[in-house]
N, CA, C and O atoms as a Tripos MOL2 file, in Angstrom:
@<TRIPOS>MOLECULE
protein
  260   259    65     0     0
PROTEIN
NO_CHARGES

@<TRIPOS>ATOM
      1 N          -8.8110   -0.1140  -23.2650 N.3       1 UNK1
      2 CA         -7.7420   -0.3980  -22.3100 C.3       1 UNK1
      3 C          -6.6380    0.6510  -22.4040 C.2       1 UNK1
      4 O          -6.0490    1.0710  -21.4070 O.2       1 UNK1
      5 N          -6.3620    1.0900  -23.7630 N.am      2 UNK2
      6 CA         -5.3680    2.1830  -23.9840 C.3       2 UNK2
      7 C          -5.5230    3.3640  -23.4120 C.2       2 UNK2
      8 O          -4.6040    4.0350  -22.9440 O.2       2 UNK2
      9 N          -7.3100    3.8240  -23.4350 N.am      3 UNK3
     10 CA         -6.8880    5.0570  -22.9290 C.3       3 UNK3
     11 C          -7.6240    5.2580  -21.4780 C.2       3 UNK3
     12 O          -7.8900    6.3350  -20.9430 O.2       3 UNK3
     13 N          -7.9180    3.7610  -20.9150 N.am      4 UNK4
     14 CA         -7.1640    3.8890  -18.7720 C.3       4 UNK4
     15 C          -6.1130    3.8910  -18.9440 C.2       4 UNK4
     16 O          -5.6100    4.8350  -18.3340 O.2       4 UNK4
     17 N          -5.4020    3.3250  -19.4760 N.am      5 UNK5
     18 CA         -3.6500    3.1220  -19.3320 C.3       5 UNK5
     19 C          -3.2480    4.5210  -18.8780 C.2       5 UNK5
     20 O          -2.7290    4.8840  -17.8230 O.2       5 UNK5
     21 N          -3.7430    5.4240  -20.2870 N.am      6 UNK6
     22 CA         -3.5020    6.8030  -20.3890 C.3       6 UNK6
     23 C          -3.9660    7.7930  -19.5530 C.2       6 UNK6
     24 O          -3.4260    8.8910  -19.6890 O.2       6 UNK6
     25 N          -4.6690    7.7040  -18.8780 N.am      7 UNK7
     26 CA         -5.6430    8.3070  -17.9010 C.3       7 UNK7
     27 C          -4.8230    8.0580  -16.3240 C.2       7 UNK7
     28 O          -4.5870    8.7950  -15.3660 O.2       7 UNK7
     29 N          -4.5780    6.7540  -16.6150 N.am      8 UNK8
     30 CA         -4.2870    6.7490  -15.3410 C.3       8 UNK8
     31 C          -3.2040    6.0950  -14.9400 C.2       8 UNK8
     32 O          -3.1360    5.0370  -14.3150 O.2       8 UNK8
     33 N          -2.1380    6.9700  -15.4430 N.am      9 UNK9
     34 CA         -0.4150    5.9620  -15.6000 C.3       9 UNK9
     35 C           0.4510    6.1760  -14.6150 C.2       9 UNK9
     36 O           1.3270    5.3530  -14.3460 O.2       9 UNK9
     37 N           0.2610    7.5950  -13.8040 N.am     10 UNK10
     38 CA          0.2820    7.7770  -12.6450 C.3      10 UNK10
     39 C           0.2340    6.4860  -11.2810 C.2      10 UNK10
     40 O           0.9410    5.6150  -10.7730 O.2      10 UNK10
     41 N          -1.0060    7.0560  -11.1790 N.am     11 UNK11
     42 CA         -1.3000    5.6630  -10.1700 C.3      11 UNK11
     43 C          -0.6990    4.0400  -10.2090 C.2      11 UNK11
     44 O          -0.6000    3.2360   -9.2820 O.2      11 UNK11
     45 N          -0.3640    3.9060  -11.5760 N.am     12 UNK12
     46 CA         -0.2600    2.4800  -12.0300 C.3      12 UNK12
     47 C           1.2710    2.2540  -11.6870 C.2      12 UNK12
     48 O           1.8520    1.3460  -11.0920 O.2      12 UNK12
     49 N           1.7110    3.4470  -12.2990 N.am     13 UNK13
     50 CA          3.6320    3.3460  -12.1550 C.3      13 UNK13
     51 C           3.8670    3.2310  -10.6500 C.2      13 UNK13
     52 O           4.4260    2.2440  -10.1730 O.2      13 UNK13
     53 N           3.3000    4.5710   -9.6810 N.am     14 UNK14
     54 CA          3.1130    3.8880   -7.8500 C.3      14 UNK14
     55 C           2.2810    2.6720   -7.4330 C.2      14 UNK14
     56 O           2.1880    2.5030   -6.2170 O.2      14 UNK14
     57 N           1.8650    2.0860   -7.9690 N.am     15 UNK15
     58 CA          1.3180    1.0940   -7.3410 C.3      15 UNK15
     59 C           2.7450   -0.1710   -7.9110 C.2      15 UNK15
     60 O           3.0640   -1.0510   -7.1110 O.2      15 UNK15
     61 N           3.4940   -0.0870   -9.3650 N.am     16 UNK16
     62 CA          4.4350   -1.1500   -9.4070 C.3      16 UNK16
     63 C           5.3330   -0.9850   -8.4130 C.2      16 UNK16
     64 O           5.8620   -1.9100   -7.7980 O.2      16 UNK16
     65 N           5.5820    0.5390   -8.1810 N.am     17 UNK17
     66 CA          6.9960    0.9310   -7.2930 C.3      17 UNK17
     67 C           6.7030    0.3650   -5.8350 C.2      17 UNK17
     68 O           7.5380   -0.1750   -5.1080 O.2      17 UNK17
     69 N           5.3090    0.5960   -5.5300 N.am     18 UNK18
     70 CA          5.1300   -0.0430   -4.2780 C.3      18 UNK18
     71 C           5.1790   -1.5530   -4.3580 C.2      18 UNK18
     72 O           5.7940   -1.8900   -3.3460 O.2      18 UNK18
     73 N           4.9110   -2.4250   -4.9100 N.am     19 UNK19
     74 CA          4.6580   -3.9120   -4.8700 C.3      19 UNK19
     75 C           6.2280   -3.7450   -5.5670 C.2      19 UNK19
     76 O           5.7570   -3.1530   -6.5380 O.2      19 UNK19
     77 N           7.4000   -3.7710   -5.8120 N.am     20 UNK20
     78 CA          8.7470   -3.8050   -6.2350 C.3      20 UNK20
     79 C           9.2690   -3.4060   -4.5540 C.2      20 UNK20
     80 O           9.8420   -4.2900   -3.9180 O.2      20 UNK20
     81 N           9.0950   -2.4170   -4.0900 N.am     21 UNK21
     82 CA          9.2400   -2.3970   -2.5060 C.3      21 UNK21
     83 C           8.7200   -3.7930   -1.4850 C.2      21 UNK21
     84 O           9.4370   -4.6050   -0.8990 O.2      21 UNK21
     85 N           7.7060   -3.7340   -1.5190 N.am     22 UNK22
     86 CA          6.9890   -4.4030   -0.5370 C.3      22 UNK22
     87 C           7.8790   -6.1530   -1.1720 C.2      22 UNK22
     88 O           8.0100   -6.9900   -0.2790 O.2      22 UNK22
     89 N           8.2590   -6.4480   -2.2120 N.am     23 UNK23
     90 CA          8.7300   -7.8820   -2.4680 C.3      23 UNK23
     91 C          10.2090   -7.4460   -2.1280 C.2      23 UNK23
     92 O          10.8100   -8.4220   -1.6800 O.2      23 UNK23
     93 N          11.0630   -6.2380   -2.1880 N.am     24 UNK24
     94 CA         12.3790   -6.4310   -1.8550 C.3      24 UNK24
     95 C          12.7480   -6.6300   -0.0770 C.2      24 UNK24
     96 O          13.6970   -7.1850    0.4770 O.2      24 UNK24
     97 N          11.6510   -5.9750    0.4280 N.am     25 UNK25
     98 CA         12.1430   -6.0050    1.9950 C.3      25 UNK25
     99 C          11.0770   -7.1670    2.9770 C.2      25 UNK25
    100 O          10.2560   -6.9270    3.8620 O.2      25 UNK25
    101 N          11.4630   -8.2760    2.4490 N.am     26 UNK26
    102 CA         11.4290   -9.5750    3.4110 C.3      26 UNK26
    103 C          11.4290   -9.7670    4.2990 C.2      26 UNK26
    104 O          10.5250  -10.5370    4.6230 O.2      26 UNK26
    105 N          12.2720   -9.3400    5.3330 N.am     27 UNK27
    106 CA         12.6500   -9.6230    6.4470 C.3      27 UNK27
    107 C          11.6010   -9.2810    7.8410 C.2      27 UNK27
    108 O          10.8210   -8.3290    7.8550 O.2      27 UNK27
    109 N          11.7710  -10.2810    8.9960 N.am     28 UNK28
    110 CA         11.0670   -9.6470    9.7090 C.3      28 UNK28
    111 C          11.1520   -8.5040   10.6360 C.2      28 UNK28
    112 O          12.2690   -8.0500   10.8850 O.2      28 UNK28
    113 N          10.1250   -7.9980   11.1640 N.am     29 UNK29
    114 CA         10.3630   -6.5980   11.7280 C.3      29 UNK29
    115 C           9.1970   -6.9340   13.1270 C.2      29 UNK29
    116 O           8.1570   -7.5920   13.0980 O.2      29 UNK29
    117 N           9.8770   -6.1660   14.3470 N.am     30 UNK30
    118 CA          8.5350   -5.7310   15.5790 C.3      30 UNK30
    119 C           8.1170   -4.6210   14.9740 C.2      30 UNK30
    120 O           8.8180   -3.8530   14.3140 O.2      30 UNK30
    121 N           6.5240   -4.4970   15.2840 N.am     31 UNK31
    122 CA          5.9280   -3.7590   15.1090 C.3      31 UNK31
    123 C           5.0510   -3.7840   16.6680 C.2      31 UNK31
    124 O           4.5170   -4.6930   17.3040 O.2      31 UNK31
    125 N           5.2360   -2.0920   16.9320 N.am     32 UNK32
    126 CA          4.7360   -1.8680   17.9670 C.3      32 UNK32
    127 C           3.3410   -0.6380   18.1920 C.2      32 UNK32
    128 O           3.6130    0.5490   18.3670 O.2      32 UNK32
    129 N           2.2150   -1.0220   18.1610 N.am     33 UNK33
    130 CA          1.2810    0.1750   18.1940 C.3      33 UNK33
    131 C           0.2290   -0.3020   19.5090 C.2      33 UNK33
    132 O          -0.2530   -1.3970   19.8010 O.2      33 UNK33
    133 N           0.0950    1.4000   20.2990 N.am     34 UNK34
    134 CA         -0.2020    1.4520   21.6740 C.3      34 UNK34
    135 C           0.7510    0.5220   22.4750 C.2      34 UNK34
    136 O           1.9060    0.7610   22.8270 O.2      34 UNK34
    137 N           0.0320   -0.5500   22.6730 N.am     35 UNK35
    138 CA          0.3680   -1.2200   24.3790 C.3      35 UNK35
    139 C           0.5260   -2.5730   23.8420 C.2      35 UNK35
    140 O           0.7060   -3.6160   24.4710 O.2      35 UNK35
    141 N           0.3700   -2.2750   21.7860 N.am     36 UNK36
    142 CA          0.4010   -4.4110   21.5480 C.3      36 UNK36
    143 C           2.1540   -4.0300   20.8830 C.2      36 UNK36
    144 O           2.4870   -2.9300   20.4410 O.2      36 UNK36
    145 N           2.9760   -5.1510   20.9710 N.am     37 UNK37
    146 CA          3.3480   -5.1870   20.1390 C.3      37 UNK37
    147 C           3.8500   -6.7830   19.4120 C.2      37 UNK37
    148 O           3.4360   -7.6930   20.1300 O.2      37 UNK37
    149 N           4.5120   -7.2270   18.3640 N.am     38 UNK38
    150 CA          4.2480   -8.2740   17.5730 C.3      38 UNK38
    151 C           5.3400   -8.3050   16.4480 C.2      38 UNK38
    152 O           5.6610   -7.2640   15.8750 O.2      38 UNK38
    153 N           5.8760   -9.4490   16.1570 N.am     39 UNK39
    154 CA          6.8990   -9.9540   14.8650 C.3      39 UNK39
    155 C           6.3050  -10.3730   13.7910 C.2      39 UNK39
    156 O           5.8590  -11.5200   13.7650 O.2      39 UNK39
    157 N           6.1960   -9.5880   12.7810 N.am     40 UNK40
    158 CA          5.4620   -9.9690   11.1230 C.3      40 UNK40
    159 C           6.4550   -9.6420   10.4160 C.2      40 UNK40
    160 O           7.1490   -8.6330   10.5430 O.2      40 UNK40
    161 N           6.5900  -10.7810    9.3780 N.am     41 UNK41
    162 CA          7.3730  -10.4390    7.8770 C.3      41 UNK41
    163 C           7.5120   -8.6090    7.4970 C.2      41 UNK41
    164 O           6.4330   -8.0610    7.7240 O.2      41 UNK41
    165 N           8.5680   -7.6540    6.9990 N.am     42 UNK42
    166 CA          8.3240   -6.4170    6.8050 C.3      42 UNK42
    167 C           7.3480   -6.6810    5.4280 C.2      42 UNK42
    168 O           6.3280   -5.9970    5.3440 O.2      42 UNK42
    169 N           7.6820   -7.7770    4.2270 N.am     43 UNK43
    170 CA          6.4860   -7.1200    3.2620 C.3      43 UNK43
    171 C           5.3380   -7.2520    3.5620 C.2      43 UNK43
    172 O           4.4600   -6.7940    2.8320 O.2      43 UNK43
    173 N           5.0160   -7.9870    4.8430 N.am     44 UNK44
    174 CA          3.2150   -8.7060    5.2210 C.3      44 UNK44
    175 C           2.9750   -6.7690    5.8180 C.2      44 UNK44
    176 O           2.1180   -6.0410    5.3170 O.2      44 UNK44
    177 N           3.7780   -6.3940    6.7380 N.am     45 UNK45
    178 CA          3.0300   -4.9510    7.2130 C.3      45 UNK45
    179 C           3.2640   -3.8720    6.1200 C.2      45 UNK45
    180 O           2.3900   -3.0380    5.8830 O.2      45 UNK45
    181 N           4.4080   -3.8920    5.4790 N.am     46 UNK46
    182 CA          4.3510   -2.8960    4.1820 C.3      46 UNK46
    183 C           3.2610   -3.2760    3.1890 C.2      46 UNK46
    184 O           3.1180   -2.3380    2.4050 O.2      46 UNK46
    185 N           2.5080   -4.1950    2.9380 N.am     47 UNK47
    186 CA          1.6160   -4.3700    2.0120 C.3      47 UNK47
    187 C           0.2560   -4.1720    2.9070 C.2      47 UNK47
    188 O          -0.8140   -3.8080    2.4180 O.2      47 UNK47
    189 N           0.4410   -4.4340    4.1390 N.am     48 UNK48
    190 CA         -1.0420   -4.2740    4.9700 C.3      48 UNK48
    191 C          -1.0320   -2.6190    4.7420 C.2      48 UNK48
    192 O          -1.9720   -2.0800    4.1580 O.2      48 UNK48
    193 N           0.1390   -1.8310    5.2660 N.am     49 UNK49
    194 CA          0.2020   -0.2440    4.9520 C.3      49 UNK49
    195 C          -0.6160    0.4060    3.7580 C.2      49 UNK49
    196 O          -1.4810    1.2730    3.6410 O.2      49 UNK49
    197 N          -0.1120   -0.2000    3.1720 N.am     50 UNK50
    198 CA         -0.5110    0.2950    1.1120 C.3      50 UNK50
    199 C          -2.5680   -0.6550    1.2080 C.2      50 UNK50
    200 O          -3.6750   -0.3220    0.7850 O.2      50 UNK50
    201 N          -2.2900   -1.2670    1.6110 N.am     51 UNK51
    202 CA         -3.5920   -1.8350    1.5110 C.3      51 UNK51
    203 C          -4.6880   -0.3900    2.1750 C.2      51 UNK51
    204 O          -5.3720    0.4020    1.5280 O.2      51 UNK51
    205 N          -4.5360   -0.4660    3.2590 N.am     52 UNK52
    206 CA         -4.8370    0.6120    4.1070 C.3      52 UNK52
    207 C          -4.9840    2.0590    3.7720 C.2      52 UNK52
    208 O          -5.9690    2.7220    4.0970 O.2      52 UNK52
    209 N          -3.8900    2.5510    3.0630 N.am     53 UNK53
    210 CA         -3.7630    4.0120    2.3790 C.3      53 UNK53
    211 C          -4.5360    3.7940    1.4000 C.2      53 UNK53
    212 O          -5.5020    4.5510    1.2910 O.2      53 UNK53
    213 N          -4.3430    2.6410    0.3370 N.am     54 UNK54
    214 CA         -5.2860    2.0520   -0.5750 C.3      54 UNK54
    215 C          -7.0200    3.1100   -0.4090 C.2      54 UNK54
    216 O          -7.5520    4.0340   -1.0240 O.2      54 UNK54
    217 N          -7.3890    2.1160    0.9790 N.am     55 UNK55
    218 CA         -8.4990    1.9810    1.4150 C.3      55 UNK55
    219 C          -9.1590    3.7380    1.5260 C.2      55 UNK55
    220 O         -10.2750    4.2270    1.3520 O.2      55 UNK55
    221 N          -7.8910    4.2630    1.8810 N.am     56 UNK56
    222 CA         -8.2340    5.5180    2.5230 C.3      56 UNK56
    223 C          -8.7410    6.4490    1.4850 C.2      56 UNK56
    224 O          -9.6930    7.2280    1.4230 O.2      56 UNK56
    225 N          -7.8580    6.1300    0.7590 N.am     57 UNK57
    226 CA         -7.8600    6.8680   -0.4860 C.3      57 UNK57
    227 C          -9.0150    7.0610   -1.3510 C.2      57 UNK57
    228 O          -9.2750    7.9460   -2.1650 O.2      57 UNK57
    229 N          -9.7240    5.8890   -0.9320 N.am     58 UNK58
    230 CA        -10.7290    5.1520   -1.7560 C.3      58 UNK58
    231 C         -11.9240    6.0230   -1.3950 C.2      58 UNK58
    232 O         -12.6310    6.6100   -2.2140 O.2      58 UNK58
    233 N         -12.0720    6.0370   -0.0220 N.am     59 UNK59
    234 CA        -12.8690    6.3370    0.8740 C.3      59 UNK59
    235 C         -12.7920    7.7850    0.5870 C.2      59 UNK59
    236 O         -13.7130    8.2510   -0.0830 O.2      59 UNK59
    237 N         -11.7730    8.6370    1.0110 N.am     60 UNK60
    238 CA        -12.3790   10.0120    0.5790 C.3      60 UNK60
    239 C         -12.1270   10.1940   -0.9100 C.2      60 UNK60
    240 O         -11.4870   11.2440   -0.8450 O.2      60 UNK60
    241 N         -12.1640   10.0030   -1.7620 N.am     61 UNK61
    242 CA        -12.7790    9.9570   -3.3040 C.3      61 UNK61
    243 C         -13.6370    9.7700   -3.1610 C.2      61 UNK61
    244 O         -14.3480   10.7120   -3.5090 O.2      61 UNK61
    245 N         -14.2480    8.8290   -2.7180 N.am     62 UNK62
    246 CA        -16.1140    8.6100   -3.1400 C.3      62 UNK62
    247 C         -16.4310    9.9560   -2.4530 C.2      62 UNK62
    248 O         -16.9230   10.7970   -3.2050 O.2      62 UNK62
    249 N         -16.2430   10.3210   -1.1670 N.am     63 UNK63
    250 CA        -17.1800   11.0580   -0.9670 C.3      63 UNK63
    251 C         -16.9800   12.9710   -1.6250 C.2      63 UNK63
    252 O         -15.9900   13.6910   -1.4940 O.2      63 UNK63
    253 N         -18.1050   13.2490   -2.1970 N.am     64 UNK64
    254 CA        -18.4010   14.1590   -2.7970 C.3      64 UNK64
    255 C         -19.0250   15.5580   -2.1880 C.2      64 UNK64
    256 O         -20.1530   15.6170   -1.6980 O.2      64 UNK64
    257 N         -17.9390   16.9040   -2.3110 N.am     65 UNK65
    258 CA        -18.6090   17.9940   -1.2140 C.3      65 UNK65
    259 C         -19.9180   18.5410   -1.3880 C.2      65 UNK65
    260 O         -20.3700   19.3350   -0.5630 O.2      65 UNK65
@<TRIPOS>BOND
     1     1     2 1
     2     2     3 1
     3     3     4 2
     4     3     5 am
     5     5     6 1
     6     6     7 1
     7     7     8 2
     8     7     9 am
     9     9    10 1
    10    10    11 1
    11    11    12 2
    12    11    13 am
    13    13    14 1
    14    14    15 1
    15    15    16 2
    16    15    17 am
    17    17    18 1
    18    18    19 1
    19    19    20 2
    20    19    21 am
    21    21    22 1
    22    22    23 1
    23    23    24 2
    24    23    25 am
    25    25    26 1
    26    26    27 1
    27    27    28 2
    28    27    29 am
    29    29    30 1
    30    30    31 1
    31    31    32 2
    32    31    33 am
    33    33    34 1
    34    34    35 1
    35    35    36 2
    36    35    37 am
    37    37    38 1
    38    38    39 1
    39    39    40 2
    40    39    41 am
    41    41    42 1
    42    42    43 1
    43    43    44 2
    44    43    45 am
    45    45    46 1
    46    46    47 1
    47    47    48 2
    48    47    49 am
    49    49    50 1
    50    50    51 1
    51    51    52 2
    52    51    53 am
    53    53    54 1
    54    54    55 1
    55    55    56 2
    56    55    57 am
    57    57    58 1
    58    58    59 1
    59    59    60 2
    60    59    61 am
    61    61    62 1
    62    62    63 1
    63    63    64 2
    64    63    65 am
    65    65    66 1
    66    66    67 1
    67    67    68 2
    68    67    69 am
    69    69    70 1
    70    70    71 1
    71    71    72 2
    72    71    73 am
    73    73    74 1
    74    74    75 1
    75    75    76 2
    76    75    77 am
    77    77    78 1
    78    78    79 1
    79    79    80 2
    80    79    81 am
    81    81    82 1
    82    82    83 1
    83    83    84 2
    84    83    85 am
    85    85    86 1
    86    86    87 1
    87    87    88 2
    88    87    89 am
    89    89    90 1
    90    90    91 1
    91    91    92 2
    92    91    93 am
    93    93    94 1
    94    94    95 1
    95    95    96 2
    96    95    97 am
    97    97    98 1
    98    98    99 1
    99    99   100 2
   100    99   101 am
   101   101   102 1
   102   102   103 1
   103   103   104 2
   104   103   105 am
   105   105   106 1
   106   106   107 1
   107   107   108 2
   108   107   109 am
   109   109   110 1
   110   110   111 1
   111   111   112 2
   112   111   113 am
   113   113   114 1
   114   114   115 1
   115   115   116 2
   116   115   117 am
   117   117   118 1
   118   118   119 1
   119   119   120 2
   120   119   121 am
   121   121   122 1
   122   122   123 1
   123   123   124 2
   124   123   125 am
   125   125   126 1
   126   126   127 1
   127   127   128 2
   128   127   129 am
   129   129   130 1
   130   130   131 1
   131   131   132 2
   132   131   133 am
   133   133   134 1
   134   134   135 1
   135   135   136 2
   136   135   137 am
   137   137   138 1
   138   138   139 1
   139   139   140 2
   140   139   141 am
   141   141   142 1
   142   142   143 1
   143   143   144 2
   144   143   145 am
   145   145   146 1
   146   146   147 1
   147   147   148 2
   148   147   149 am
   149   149   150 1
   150   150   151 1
   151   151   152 2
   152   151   153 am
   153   153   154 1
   154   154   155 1
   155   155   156 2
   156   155   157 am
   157   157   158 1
   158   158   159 1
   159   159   160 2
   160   159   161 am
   161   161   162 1
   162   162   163 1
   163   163   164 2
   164   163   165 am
   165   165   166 1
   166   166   167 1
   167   167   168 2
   168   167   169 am
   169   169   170 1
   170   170   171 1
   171   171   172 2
   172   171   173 am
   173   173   174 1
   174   174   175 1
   175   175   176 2
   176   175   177 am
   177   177   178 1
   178   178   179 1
   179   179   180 2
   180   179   181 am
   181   181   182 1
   182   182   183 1
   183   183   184 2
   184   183   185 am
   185   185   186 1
   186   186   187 1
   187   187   188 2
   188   187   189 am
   189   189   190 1
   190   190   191 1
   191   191   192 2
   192   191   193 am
   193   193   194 1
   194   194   195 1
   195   195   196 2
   196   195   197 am
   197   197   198 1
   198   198   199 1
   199   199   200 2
   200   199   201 am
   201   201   202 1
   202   202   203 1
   203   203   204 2
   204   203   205 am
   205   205   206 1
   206   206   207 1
   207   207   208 2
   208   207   209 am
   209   209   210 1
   210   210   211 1
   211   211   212 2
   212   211   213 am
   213   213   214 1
   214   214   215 1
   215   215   216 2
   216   215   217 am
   217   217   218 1
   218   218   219 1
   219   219   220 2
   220   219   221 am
   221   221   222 1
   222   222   223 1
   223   223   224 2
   224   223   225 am
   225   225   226 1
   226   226   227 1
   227   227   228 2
   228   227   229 am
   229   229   230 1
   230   230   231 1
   231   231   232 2
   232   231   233 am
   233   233   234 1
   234   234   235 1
   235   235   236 2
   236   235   237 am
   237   237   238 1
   238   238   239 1
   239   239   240 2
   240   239   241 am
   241   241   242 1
   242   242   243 1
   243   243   244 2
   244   243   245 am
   245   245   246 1
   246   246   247 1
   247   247   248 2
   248   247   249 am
   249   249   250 1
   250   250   251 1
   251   251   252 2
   252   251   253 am
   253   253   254 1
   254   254   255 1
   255   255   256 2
   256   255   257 am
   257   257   258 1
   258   258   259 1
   259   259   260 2
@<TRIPOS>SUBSTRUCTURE
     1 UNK1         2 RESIDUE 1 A UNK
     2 UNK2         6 RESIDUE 1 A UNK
     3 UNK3        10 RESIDUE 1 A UNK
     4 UNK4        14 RESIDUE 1 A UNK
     5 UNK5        18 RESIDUE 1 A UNK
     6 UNK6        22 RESIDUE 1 A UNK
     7 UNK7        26 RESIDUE 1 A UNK
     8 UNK8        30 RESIDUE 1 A UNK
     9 UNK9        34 RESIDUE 1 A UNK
    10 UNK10       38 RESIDUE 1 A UNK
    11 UNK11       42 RESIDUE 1 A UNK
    12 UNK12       46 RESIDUE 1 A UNK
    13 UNK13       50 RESIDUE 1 A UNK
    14 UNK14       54 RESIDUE 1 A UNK
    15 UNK15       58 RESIDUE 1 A UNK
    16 UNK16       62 RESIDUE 1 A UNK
    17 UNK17       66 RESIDUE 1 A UNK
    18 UNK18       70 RESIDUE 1 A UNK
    19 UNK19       74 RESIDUE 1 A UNK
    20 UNK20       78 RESIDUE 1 A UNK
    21 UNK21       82 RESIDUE 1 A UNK
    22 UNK22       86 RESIDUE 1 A UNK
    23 UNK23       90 RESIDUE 1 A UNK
    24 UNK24       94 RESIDUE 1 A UNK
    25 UNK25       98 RESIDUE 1 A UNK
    26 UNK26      102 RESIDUE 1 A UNK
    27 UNK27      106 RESIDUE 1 A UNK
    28 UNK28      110 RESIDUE 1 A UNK
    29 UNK29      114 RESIDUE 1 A UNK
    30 UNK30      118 RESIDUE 1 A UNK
    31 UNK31      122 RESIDUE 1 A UNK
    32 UNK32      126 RESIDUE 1 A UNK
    33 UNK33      130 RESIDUE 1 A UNK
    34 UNK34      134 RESIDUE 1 A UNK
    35 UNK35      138 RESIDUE 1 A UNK
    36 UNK36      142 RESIDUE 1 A UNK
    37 UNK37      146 RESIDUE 1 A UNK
    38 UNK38      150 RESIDUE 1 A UNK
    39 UNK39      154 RESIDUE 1 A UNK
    40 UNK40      158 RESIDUE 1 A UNK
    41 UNK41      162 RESIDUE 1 A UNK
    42 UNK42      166 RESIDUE 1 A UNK
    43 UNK43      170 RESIDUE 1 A UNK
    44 UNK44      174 RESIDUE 1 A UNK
    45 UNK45      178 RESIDUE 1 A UNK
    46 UNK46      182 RESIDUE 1 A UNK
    47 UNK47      186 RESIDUE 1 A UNK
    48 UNK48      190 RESIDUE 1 A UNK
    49 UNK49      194 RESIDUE 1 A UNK
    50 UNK50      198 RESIDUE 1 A UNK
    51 UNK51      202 RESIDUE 1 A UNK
    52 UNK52      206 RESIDUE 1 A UNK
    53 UNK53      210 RESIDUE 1 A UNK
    54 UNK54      214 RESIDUE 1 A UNK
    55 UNK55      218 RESIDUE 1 A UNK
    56 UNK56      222 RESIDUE 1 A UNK
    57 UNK57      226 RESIDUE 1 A UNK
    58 UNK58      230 RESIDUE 1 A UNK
    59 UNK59      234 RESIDUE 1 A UNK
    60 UNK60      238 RESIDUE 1 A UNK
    61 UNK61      242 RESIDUE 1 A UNK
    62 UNK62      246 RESIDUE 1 A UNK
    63 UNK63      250 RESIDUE 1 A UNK
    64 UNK64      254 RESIDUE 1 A UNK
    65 UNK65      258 RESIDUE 1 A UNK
């Protein structure tokens, strides 16, 4: 466990800073993309965001040139 910690303390310290964000800003927000737009909590779309980049991230890592 000590040495992922160590490996990978980076990632770990942005992922608290993000979830310390995403719980301070509560409030709701419009969100408008193309032609929809819609009222969600700001941490429900700031955590869908990070989920997403998450994802992305994920996605080009696996793939190998």
């Amino acid at each position: 466990m000590l040495a992922f910690v160590r490996h990978h303390w980076l990632p770990l310290v942005l992922l608290v800073v993000a979830v310390v964000f995403v719980l301070q800003n509560r409030g709701d927000t419009t969100i408008t993309f193309v032609f929809l737009e819609w009222t969600s909590p700001l941490w429900f779309t700031l955590a869908l965001v990070l989920v997403v980049g998450m994802a992305i991230g994920w996605a080009l890592r696996r793939r190998k040139p």
